[in-house]
PLY file of the C-alpha trace (Angstrom):
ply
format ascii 1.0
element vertex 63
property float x
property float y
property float z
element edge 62
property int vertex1
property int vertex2
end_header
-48.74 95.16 62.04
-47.49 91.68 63.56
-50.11 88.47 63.98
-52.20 88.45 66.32
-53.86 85.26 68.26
-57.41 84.28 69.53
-57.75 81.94 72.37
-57.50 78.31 70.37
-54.06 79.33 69.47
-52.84 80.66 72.84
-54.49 76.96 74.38
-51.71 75.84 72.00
-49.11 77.68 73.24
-49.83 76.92 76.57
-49.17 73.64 75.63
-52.56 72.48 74.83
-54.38 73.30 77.65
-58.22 73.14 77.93
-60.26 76.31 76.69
-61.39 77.14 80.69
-57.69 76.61 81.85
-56.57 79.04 79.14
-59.55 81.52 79.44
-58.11 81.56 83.26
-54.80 82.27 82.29
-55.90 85.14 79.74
-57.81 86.66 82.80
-54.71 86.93 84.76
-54.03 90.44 86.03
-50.56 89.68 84.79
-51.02 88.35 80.90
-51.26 90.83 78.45
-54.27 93.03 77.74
-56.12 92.01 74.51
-55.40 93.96 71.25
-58.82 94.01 70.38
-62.33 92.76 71.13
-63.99 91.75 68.51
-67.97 90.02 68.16
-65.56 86.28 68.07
-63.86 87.00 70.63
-60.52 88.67 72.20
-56.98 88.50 69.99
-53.85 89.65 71.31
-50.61 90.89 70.33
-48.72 87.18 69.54
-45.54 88.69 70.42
-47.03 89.60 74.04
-48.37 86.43 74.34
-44.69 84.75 73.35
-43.08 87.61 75.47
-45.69 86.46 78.76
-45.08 82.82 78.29
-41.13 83.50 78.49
-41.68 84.71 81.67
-44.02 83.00 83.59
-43.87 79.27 81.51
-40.26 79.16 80.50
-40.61 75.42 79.47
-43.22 76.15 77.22
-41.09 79.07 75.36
-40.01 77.97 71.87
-42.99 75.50 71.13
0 1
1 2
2 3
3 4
4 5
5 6
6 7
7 8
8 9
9 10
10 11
11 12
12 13
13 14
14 15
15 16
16 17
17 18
18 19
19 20
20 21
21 22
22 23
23 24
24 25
25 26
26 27
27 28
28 29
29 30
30 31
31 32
32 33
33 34
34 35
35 36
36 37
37 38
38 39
39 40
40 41
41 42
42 43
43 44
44 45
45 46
46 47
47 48
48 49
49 50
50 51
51 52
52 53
53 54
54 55
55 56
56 57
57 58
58 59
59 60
60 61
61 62
């Protein structure tokens, strides 16, 4: 099924950004849709999130 990730743990791999700064980023027409919306709060797919980061923060891939 794979992991999935809310928004504290993509603030992490975005390199610790601030909660706005990553709620931003997950808005992005670009990042990855959510896998799910639950009552807490959106999770995605963390090999989308990995995959997005690759691409568009390259020195943040592999933290």
């Amino acid at each position: 099924m794979g992991e999935f990730v809310g928004i504290a743990e993509i603030r992490q791999m975005l390199g610790g950004v601030s909660r706005a700064r990553a709620s931003v980023i997950a808005s992005r027409r670009d990042f990855p849709a959510p896998y799910q919306v639950l009552i807490m709060g959106q999770i995605w797919r963390k090999s989308d999130v990995e995959a997005w980061i690759k691409v568009h923060r390259p020195e943040l891939a592999g933290e």
